[in-house]
Biopython code that builds the backbone (N, CA, C, O; Angstrom):
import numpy as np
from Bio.PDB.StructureBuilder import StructureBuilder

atoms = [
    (1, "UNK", "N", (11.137, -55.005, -141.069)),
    (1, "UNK", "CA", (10.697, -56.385, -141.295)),
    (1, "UNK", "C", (11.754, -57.083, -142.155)),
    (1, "UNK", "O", (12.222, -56.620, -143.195)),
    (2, "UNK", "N", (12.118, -58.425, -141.510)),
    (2, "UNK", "CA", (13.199, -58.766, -142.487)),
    (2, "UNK", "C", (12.446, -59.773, -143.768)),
    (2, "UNK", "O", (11.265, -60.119, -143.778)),
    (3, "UNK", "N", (13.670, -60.171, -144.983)),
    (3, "UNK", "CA", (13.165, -60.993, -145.482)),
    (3, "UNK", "C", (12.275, -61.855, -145.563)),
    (3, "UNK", "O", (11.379, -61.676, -146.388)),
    (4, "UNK", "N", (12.273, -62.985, -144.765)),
    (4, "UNK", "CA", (11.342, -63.776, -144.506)),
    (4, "UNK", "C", (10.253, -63.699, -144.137)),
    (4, "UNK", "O", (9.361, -64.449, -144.534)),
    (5, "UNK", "N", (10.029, -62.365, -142.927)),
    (5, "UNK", "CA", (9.109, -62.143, -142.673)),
    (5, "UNK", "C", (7.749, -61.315, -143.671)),
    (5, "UNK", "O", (6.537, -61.143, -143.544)),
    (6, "UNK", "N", (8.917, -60.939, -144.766)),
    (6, "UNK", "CA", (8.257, -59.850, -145.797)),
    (6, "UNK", "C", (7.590, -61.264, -146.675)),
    (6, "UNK", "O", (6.415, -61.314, -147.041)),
    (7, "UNK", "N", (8.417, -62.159, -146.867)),
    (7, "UNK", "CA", (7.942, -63.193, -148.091)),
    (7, "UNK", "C", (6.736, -63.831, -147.134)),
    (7, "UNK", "O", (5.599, -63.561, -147.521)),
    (8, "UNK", "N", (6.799, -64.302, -146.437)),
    (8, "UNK", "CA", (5.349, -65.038, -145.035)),
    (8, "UNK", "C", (4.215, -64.089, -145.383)),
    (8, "UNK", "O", (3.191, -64.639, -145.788)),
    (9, "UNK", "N", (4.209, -62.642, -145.292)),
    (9, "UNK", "CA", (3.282, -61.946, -145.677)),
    (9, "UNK", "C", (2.585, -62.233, -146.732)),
    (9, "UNK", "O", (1.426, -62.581, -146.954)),
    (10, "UNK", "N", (3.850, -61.943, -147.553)),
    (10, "UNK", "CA", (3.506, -61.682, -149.354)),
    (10, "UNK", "C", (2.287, -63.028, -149.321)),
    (10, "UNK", "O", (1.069, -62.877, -149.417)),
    (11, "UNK", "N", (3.267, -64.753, -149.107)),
    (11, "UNK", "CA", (2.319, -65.847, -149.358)),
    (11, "UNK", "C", (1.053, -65.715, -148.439)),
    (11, "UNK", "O", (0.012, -66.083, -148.982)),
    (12, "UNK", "N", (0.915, -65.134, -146.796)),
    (12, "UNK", "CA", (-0.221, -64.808, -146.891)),
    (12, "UNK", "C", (-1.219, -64.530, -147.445)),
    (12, "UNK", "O", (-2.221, -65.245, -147.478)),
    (13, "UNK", "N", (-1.075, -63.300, -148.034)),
    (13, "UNK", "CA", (-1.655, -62.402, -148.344)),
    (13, "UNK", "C", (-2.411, -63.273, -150.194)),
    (13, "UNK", "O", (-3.524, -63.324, -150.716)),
    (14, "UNK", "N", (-1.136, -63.739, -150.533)),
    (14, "UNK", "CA", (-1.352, -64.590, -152.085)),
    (14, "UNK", "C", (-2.790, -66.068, -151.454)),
    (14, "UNK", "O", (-3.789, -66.360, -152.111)),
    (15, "UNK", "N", (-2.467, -66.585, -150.328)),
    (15, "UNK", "CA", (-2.931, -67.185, -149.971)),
    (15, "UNK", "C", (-4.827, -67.486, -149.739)),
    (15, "UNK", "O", (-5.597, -68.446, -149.767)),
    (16, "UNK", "N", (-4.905, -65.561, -149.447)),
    (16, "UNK", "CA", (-6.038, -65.377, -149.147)),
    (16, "UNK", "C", (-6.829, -64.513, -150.251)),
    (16, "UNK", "O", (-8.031, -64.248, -150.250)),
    (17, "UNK", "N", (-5.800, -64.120, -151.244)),
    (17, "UNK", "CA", (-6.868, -64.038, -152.597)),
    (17, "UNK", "C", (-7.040, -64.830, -152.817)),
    (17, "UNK", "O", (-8.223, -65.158, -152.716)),
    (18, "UNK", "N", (-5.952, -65.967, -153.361)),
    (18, "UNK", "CA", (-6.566, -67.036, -154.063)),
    (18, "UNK", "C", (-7.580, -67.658, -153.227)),
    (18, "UNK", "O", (-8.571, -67.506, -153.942)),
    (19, "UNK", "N", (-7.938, -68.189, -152.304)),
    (19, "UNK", "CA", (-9.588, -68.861, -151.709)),
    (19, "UNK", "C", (-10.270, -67.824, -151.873)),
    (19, "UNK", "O", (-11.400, -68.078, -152.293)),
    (20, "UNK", "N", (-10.010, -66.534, -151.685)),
    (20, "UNK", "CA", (-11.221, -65.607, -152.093)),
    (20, "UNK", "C", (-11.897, -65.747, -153.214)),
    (20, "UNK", "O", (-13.086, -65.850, -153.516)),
    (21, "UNK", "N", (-10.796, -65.726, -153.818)),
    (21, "UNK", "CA", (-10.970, -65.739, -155.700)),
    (21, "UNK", "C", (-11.515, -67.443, -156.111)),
    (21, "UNK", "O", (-12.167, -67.772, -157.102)),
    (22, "UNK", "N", (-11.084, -68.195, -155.173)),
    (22, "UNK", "CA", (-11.914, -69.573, -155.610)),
    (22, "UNK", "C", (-13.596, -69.520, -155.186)),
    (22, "UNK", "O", (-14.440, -70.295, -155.636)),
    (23, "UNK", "N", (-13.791, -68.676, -154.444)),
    (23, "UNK", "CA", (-15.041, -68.582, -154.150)),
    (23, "UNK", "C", (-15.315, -67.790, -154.384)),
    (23, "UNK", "O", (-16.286, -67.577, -153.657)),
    (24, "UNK", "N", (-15.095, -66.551, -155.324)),
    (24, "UNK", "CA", (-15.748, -65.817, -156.046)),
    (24, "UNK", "C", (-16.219, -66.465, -157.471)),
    (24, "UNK", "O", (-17.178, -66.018, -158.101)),
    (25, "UNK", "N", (-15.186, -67.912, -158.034)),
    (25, "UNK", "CA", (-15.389, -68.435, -158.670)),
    (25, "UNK", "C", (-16.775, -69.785, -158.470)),
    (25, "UNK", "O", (-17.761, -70.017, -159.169)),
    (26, "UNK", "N", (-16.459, -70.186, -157.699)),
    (26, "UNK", "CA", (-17.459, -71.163, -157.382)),
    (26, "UNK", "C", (-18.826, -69.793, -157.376)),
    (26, "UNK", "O", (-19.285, -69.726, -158.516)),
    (27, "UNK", "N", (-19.112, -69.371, -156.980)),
    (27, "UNK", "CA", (-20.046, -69.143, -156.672)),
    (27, "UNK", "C", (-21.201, -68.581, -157.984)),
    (27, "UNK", "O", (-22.429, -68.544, -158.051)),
    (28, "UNK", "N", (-19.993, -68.159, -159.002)),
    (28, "UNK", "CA", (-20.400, -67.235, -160.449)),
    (28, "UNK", "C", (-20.682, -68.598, -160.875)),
    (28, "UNK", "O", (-21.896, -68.780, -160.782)),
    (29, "UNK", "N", (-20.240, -69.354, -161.188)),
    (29, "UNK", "CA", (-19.992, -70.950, -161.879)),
    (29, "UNK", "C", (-21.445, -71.231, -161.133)),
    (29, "UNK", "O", (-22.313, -71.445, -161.981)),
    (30, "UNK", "N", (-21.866, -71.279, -159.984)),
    (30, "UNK", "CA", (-23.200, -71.655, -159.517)),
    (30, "UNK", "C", (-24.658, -71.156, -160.068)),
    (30, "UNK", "O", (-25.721, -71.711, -160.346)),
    (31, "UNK", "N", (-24.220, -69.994, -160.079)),
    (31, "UNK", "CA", (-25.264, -68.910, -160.691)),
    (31, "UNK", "C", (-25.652, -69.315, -162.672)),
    (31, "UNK", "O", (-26.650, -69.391, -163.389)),
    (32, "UNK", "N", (-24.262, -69.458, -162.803)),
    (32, "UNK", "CA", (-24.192, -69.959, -164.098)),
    (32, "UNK", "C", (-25.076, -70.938, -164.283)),
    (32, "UNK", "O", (-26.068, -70.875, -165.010)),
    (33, "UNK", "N", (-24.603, -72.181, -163.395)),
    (33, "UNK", "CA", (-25.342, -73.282, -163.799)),
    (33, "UNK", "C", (-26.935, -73.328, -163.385)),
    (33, "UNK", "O", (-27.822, -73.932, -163.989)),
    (34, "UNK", "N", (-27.019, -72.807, -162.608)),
    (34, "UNK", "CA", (-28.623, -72.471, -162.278)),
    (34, "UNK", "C", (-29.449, -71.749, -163.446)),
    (34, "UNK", "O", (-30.581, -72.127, -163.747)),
    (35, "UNK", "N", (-28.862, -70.784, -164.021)),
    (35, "UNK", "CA", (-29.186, -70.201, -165.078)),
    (35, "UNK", "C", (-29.667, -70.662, -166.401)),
    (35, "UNK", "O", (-30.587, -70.241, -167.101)),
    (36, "UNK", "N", (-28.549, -71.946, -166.632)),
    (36, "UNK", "CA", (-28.631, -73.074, -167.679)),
    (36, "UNK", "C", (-29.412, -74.094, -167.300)),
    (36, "UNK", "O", (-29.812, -74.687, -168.302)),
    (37, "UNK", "N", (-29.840, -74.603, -166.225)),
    (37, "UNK", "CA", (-30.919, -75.004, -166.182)),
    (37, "UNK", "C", (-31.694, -75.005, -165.870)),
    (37, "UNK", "O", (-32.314, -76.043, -165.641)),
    (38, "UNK", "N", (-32.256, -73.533, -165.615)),
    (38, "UNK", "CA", (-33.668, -73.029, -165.966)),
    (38, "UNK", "C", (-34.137, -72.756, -167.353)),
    (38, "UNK", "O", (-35.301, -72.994, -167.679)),
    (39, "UNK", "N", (-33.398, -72.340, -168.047)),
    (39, "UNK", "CA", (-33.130, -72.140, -169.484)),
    (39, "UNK", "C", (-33.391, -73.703, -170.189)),
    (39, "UNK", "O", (-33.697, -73.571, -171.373)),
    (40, "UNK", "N", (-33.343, -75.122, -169.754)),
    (40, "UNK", "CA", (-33.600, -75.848, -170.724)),
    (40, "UNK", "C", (-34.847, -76.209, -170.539)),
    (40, "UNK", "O", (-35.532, -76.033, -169.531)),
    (41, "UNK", "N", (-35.278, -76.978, -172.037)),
    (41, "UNK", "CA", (-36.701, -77.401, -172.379)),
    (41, "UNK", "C", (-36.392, -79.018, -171.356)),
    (41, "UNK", "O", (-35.333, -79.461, -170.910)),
    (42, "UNK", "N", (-37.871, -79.586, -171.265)),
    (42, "UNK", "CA", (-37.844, -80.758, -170.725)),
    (42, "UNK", "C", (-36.851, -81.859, -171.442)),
    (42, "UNK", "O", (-36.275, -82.710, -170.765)),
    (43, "UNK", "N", (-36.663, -81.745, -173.222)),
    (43, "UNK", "CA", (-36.082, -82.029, -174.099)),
    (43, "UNK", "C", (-34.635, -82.575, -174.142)),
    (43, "UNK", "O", (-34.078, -83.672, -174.191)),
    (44, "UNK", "N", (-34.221, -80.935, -174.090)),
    (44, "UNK", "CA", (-32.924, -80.794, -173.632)),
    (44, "UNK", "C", (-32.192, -81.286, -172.400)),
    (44, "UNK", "O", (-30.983, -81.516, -172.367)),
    (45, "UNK", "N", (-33.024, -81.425, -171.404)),
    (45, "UNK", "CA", (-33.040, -81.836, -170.311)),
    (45, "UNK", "C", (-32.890, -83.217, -170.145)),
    (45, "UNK", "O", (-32.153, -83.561, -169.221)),
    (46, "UNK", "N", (-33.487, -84.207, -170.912)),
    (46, "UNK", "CA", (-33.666, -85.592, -171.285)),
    (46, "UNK", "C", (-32.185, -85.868, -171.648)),
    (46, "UNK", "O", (-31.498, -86.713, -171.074)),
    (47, "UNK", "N", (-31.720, -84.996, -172.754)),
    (47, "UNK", "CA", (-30.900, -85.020, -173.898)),
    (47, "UNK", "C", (-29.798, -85.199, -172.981)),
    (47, "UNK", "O", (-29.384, -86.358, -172.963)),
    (48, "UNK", "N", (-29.189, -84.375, -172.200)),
    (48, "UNK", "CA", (-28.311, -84.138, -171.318)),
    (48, "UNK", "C", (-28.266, -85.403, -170.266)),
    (48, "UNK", "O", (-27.135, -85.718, -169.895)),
    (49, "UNK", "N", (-29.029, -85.927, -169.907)),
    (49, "UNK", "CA", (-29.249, -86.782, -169.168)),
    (49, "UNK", "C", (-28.947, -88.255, -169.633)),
    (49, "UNK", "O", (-28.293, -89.117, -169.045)),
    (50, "UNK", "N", (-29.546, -88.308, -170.750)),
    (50, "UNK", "CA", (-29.055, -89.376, -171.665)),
    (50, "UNK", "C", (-27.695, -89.358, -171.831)),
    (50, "UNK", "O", (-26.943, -90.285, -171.529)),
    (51, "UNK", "N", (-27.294, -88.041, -172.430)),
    (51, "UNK", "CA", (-25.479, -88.294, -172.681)),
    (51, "UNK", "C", (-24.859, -88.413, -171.639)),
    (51, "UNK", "O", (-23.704, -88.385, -172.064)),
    (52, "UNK", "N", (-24.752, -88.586, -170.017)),
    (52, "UNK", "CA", (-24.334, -88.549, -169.324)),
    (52, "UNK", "C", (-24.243, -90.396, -168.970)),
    (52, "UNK", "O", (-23.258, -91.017, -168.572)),
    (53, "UNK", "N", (-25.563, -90.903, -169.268)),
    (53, "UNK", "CA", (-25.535, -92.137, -168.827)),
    (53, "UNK", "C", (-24.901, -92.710, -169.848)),
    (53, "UNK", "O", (-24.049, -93.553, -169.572)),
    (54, "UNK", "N", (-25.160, -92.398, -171.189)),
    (54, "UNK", "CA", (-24.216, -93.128, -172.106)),
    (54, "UNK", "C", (-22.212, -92.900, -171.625)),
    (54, "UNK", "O", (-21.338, -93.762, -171.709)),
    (55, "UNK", "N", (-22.114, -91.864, -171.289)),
    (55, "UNK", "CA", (-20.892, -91.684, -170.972)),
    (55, "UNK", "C", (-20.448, -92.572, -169.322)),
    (55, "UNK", "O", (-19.335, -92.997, -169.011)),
    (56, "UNK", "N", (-21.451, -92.621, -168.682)),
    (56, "UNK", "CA", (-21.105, -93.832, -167.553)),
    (56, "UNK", "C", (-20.745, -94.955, -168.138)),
    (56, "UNK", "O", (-19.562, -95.273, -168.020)),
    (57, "UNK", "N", (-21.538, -95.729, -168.812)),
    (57, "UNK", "CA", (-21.660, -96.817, -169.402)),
    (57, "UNK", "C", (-20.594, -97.156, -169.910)),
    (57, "UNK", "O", (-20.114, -98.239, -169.574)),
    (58, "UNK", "N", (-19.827, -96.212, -170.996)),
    (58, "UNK", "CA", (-18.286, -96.532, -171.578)),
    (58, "UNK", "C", (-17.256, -96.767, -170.202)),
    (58, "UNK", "O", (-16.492, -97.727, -170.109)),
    (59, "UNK", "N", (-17.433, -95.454, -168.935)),
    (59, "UNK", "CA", (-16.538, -96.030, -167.874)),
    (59, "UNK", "C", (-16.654, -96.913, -167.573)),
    (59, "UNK", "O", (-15.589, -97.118, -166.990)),
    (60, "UNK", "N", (-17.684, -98.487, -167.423)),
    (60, "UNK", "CA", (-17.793, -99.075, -166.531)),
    (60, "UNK", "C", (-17.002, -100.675, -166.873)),
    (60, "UNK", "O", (-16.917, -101.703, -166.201)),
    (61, "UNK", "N", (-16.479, -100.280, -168.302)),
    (61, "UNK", "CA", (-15.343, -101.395, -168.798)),
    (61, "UNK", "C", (-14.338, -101.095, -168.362)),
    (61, "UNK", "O", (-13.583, -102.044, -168.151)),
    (62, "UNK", "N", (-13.834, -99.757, -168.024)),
    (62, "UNK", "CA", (-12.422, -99.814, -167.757)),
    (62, "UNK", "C", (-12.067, -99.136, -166.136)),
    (62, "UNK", "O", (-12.146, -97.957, -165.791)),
    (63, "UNK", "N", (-11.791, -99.949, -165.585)),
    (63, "UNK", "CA", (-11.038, -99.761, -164.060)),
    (63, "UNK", "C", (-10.730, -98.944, -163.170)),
    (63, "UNK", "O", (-11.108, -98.595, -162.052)),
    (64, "UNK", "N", (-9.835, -98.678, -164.028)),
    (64, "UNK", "CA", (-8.687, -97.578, -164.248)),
    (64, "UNK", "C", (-9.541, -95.992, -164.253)),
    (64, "UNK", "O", (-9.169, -95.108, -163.480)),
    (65, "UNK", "N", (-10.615, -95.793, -165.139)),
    (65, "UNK", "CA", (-11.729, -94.964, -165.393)),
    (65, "UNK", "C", (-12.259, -94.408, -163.771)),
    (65, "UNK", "O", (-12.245, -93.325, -163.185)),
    (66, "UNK", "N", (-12.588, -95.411, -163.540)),
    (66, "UNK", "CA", (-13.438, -95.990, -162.341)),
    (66, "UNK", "C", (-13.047, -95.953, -160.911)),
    (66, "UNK", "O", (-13.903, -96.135, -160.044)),
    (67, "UNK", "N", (-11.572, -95.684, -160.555)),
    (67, "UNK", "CA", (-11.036, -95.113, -159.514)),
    (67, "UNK", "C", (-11.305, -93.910, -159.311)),
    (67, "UNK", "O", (-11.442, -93.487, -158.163)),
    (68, "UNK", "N", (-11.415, -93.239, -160.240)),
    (68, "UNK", "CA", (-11.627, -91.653, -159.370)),
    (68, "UNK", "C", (-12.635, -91.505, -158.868)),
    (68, "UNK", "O", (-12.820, -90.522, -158.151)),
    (69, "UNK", "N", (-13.688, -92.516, -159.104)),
    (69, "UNK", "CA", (-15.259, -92.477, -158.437)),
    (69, "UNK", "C", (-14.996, -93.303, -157.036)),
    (69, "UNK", "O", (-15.993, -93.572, -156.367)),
    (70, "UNK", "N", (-14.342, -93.513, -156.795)),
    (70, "UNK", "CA", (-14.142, -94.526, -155.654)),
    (70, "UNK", "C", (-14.405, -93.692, -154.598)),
    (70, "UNK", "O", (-13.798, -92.621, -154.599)),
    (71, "UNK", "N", (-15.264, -93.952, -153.576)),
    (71, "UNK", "CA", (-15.511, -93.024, -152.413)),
    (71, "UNK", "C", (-15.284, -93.004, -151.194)),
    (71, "UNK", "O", (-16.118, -92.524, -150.426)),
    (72, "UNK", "N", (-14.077, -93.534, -150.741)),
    (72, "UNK", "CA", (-12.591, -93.588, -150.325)),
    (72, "UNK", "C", (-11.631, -92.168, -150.632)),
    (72, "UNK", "O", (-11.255, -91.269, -149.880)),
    (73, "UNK", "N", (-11.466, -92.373, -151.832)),
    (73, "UNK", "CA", (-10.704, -91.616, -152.147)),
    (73, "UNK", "C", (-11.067, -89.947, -152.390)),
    (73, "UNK", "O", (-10.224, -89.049, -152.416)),
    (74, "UNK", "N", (-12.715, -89.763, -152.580)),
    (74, "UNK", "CA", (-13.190, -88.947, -152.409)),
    (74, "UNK", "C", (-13.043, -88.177, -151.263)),
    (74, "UNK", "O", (-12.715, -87.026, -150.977)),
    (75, "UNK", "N", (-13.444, -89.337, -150.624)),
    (75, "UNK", "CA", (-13.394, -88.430, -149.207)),
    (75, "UNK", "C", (-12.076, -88.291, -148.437)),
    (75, "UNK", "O", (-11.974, -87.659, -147.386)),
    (76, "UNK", "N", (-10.972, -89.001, -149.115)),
    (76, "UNK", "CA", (-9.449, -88.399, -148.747)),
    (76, "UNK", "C", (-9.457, -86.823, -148.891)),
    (76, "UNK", "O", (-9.075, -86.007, -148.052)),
    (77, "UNK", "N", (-9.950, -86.598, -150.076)),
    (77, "UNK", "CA", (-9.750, -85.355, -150.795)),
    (77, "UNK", "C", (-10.717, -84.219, -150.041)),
    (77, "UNK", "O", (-10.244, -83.097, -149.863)),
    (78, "UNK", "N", (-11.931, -84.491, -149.649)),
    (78, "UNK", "CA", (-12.596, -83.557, -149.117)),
    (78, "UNK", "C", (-11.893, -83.506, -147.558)),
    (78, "UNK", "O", (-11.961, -82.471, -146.895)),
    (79, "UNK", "N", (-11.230, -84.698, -147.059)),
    (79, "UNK", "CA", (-10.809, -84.564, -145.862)),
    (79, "UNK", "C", (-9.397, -83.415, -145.961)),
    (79, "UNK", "O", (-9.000, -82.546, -145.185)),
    (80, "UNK", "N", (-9.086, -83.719, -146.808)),
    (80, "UNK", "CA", (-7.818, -82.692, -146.710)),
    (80, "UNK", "C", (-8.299, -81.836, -146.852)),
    (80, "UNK", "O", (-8.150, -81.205, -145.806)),
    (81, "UNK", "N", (-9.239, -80.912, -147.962)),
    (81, "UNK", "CA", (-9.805, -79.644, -148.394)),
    (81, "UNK", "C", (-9.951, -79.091, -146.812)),
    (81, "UNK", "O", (-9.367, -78.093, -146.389)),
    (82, "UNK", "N", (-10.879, -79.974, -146.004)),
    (82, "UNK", "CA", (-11.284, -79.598, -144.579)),
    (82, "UNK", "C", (-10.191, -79.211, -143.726)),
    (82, "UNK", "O", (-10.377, -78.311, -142.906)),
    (83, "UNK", "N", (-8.839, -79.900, -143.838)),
    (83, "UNK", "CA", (-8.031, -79.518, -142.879)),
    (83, "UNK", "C", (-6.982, -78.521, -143.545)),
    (83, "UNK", "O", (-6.230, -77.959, -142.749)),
    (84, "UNK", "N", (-6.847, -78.263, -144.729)),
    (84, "UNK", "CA", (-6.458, -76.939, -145.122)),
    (84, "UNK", "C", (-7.182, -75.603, -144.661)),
    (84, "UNK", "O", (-6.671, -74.507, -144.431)),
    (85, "UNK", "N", (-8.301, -75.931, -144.601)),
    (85, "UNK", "CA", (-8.971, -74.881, -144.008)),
    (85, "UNK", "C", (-9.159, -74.480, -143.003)),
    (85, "UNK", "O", (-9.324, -73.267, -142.872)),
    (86, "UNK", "N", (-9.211, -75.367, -141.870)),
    (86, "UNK", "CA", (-9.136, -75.412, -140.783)),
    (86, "UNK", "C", (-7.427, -74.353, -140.611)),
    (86, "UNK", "O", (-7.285, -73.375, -139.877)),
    (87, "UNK", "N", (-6.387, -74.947, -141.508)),
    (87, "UNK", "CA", (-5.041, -74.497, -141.076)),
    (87, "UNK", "C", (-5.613, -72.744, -141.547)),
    (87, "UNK", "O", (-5.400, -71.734, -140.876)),
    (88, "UNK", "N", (-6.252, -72.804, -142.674)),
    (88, "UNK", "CA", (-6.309, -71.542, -143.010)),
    (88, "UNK", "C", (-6.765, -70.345, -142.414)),
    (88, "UNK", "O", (-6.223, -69.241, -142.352)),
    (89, "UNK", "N", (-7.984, -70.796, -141.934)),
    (89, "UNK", "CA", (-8.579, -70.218, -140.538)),
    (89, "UNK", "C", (-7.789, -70.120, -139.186)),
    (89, "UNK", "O", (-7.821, -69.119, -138.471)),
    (90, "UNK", "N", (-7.044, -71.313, -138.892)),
    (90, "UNK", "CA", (-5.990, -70.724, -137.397)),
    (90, "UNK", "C", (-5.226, -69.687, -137.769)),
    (90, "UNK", "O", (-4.886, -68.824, -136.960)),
    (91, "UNK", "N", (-4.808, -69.665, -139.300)),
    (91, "UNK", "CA", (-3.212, -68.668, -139.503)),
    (91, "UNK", "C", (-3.925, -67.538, -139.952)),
    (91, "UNK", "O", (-3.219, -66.653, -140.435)),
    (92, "UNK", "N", (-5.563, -67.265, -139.907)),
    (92, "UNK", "CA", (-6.201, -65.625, -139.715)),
    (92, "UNK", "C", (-5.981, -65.687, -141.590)),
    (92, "UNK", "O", (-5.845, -64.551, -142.042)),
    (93, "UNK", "N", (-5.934, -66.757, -142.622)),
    (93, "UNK", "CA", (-6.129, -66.445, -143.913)),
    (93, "UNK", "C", (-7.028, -66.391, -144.404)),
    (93, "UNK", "O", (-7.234, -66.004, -145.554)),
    (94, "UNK", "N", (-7.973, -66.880, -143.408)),
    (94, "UNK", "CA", (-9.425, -67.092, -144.126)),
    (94, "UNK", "C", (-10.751, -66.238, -142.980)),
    (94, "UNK", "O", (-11.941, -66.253, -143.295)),
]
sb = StructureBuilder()
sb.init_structure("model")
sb.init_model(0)
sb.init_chain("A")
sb.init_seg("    ")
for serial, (resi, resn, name, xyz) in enumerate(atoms, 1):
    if name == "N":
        sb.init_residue(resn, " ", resi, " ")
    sb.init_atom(name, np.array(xyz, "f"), 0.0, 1.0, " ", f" {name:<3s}", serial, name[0])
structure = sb.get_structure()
């Protein structure tokens, strides 16, 4: 096997831990958060909820803030996620 063909592997192969490993992550991170909120009081629950809207509220002066919510651009991003995967799945990485 020559060079190139050895390095194509290697990033294969790097290719398909890492999504493995992102979804071994997502998925612990899920469990997590399910965990934490079963675990809160109605209280806490309020509490959390409140700081979240107070923290909207400061974005909604500034613009600039306020682009990354734009849902356009969201869905640029999930559109690509989709067609990486798609590539990932033809080239047998996923």
């Amino acid at each position: 096997m020559d060079d190139s063909k050895a390095i194509a592997l290697q990033h294969k192969l790097l290719i398909r831990e890492t999504i493995a490993g992102y979804a071994a992550a997502a998925e612990l991170i899920e469990l997590e958060k399910i965990e934490w909120l079963q675990s809160m009081t109605p209280a806490e629950s309020w509490a959390t909820f409140e700081d979240l809207v107070a923290f909207g509220r400061q974005l909604q002066g500034d613009p600039a803030t306020l682009q990354v919510f734009e849902p356009r651009r969201i869905e640029e991003h999930l559109s690509m996620r989709r067609i990486f995967e798609k590539l990932a799945r033809a080239q047998g990485l996923i």
